[in-house]
C-alpha positions as CSV (number, residue, x, y, z in Angstrom):
1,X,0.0,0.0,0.0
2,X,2.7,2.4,0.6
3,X,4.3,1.7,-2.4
4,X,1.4,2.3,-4.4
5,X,0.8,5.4,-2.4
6,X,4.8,6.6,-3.1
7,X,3.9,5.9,-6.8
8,X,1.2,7.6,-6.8
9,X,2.7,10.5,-5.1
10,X,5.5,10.3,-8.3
11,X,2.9,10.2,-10.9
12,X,1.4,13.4,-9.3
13,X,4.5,15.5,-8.8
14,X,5.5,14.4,-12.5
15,X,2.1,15.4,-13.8
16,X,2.0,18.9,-12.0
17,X,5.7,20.2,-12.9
18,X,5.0,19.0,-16.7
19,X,1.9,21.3,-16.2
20,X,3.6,24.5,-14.5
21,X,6.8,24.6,-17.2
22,X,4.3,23.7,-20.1
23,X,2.5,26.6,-19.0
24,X,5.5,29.1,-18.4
25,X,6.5,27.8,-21.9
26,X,2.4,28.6,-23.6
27,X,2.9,32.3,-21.6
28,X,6.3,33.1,-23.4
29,X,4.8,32.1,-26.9
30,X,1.6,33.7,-26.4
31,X,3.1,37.1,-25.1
32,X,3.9,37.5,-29.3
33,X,0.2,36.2,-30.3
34,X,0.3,37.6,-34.1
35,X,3.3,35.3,-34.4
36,X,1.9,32.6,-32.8
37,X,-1.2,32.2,-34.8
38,X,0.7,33.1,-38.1
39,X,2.8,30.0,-36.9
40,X,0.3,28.0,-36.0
41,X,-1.8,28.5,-39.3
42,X,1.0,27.6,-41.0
43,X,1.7,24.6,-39.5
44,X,-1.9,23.9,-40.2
45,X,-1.9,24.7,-44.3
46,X,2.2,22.8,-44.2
47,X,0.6,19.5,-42.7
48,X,-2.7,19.6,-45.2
49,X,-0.3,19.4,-47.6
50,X,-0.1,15.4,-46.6
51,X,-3.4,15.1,-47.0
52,X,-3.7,16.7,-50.3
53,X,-0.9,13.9,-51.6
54,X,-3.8,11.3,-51.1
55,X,-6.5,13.6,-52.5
56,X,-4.5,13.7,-55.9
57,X,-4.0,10.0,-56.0
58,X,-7.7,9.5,-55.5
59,X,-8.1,12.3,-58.4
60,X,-6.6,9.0,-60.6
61,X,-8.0,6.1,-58.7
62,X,-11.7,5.1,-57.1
63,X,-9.5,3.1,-54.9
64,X,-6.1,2.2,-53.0
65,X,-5.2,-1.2,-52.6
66,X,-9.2,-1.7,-52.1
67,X,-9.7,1.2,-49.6
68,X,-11.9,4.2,-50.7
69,X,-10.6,8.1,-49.9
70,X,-12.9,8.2,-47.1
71,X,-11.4,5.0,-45.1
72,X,-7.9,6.1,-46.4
73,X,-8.7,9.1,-44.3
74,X,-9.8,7.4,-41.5
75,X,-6.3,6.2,-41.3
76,X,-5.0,9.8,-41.9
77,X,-6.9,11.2,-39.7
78,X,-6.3,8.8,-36.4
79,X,-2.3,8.3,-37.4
80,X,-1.8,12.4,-37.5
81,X,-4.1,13.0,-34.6
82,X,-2.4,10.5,-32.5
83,X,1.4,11.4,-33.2
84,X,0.2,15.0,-33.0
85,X,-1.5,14.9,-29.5
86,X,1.9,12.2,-28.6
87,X,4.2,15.5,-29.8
88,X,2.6,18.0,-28.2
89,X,2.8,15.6,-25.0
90,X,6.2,14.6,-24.8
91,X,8.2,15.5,-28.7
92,X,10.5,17.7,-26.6
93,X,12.5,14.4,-25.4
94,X,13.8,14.5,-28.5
95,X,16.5,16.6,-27.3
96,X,17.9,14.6,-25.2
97,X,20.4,13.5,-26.9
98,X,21.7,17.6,-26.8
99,X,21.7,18.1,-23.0
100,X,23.3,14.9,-22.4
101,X,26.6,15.7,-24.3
102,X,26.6,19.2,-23.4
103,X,25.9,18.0,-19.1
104,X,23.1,20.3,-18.7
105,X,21.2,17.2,-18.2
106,X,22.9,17.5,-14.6
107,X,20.4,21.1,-13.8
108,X,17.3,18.3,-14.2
109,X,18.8,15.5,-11.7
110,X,19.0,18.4,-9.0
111,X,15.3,19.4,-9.0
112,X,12.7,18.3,-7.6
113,X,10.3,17.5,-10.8
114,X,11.1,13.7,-12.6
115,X,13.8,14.3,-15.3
116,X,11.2,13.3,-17.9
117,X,8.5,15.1,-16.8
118,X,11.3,18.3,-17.1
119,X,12.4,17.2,-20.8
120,X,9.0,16.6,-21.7
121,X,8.1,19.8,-21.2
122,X,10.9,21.8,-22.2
123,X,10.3,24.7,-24.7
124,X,6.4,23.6,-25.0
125,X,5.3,24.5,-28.0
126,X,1.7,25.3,-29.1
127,X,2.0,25.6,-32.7
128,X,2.2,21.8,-32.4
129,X,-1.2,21.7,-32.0
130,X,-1.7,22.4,-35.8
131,X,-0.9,18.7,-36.8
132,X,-3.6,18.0,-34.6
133,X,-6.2,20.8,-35.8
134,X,-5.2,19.3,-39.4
135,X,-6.0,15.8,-38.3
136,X,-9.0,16.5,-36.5
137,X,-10.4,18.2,-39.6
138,X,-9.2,15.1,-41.9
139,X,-11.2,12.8,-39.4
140,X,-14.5,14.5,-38.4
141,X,-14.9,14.8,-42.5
142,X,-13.6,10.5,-43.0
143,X,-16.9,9.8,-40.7
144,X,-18.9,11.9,-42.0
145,X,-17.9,10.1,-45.6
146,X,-18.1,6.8,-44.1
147,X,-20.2,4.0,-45.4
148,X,-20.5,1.9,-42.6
149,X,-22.8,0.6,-39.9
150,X,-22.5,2.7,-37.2
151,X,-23.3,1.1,-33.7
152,X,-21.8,1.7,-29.9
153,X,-19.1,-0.4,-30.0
154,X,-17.4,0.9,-33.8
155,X,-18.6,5.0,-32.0
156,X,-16.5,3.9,-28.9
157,X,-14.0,2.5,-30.6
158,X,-13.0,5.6,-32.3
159,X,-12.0,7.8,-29.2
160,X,-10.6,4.7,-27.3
161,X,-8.1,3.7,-30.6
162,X,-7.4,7.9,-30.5
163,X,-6.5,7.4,-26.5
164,X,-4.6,3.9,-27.1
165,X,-2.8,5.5,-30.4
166,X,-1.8,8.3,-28.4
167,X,0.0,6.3,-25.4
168,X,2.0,4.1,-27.8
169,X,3.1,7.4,-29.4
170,X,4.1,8.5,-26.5
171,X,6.0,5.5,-25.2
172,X,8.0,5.0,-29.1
173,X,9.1,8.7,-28.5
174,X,10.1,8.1,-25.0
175,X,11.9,4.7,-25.9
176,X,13.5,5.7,-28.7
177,X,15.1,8.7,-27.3
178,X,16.8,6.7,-24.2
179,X,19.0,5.3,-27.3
180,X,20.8,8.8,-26.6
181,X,21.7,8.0,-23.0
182,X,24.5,5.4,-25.0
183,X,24.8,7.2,-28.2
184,X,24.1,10.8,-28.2
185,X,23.7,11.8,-31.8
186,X,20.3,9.3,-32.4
187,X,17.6,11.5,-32.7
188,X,17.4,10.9,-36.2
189,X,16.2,6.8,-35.2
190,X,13.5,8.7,-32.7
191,X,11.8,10.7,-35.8
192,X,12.3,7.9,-38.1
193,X,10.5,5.6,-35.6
194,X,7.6,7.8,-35.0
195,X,7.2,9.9,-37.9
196,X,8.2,7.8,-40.4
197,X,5.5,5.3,-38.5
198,X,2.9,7.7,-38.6
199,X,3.6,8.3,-42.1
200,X,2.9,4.2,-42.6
201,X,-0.1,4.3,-41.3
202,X,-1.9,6.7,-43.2
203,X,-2.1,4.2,-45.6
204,X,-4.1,1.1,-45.5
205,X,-1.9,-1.9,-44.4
206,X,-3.0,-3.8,-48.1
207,X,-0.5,-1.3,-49.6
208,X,2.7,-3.4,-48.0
209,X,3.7,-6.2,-47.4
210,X,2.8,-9.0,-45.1
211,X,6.4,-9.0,-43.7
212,X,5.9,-5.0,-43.0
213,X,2.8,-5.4,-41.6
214,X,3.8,-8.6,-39.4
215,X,6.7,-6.1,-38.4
216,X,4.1,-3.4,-36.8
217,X,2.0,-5.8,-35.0
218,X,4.9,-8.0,-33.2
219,X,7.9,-5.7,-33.5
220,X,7.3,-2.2,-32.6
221,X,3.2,-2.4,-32.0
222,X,2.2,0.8,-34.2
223,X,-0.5,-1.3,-35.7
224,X,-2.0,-1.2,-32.7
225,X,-2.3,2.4,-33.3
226,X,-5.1,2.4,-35.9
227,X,-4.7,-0.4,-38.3
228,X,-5.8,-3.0,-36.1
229,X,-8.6,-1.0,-34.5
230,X,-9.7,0.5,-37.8
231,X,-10.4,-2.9,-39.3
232,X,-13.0,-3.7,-36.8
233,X,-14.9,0.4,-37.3
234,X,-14.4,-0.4,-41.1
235,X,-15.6,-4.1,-41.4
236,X,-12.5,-5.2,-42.9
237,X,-10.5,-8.0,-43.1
238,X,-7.0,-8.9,-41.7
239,X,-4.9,-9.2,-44.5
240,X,-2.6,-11.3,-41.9
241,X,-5.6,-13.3,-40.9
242,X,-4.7,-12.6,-37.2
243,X,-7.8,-13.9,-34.9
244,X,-10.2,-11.2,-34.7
245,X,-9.5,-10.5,-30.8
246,X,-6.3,-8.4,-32.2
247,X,-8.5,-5.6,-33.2
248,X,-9.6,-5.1,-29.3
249,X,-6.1,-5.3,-27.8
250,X,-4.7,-1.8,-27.9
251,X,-4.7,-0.9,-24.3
252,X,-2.7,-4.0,-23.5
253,X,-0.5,-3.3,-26.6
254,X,-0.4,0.5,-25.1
255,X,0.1,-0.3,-21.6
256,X,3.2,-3.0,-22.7
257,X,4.7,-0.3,-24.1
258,X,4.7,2.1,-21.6
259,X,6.0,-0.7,-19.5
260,X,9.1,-1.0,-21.8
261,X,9.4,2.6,-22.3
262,X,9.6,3.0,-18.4
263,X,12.1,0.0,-18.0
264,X,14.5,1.5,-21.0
265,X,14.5,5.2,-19.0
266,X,15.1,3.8,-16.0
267,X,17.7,1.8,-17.6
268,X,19.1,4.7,-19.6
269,X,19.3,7.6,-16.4
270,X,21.2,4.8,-14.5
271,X,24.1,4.6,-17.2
272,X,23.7,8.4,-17.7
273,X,27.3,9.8,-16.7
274,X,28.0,13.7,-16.6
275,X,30.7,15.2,-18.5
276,X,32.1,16.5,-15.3
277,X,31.4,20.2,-17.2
């Protein structure tokens, strides 16, 4: 019970110091708030510029590897919004790999807020919120445009797949970036991890291969993400033929992950050794 309670206590302390310097960061950028919407609607017009890639494709083709535009941006739409919301969350971890060679990392071990809630945080951002504007857009239009059954379970499914989506995202950055504990100059294997994941799964998994596919579901679980989850909201089939159970199994997927992502940090700030400067 005390342990639990201790834990508990962690969680808290983490949760409120990524609050209070998110917050001191959203106060800095909005003291300049003609820049920050210019930014920010920029970001938003940049990032629809994905979208408009599968538009034009669809301009040539009634369908993509048997999926229609609409269910193409189903995928679209839950990928961007998930890595967007995942980003705004926890994408400053990416520079970790920075404050570890240069020993400012040391400032962070000396305070009392968890290291990753501090990293996390760090030079919060709200313009990253336009990936997930754009992808909230993409995805309230893809149901709209569905042509599906809709019952309780496929309407459910939708926020829960957004929630599940959004932990993994967050555990893959997380994860990846403790690669820079033992070699600093990786954040390169971070973006191509998540972005270049989010990328794949704007696409309907039909597009690649089985061995690609097999490699997102028992690898690193981004299928768990969307493609899974979608197939059950679309009334699709499995292209690996897994049992149909796999489409219901993202919060275990999402809570093994945040699991592994916990073990590798804790792993990673144990080996971390200060350049003494």
């Amino acid at each position: 019970m005390a342990e639990d309670t201790g834990l508990a206590a962690r969680a808290g302390r983490a949760v409120r110091g990524w609050c209070l310097i998110a917050a001191m960061w959203a106060r800095s950028t909005l003291s300049y708030r003609a820049s920050f919407v210019l930014t920010l609607a920029a970001n938003v017009l940049i990032t629809f510029l994905d979208f408009a890639v599968l538009v034009l494709m669809f301009r040539h083709t009634r369908q993509l590897a048997g999926w229609t535009l609409p269910e193409t941006a189903f995928l679209y739409g839950t990928s961007s919004m998930a890595l967007g919301a995942a980003n705004v969350l926890v994408g400053s971890v990416g520079a970790l790999g920075e404050r570890v060679r240069a020993g400012t990392l040391d400032t962070m071990l000396i305070r009392p807020v968890p290291v990753l809630a501090q990293l996390a945080a760090e030079r919060f951002s709200l313009r990253r919120l336009g990936r997930t504007v754009q992808a909230l857009a993409v995805l309230g239009w893809s149901l709209t445009a569905l042509d599906v059954p809709w019952t309780w379970g496929r309407a459910l499914m939708v926020p829960a797949l957004l929630l599940c989506g959004t932990v993994i995202f967050c555990a893959v950055f997380v994860g990846c970036s403790c690669v820079q504990f033992w070699w600093g100059d990786a954040a390169e294997l971070q973006n191509s991890v998540t972005y270049g994941g989010a990328t794949l799964l704007q696409y309907p998994p039909t597009v690649f291969a089985k061995e690609i596919v097999a490699g997102t579901v028992f690898g690193v679980p981004l299928a768990f993400v969307n493609w899974l989850p979608a197939l059950y909201v679309l009334d699709r089939p499995d292209p690996l033929g897994l049992p149909a159970a796999f489409r219901f199994v993202a919060p275990l997927a999402a809570a093994l992950c945040v699991l592994v992502a916990a073990l590798a940090w804790r792993a990673g700030l144990r080996a971390y050794r200060s350049t003494g400067s």
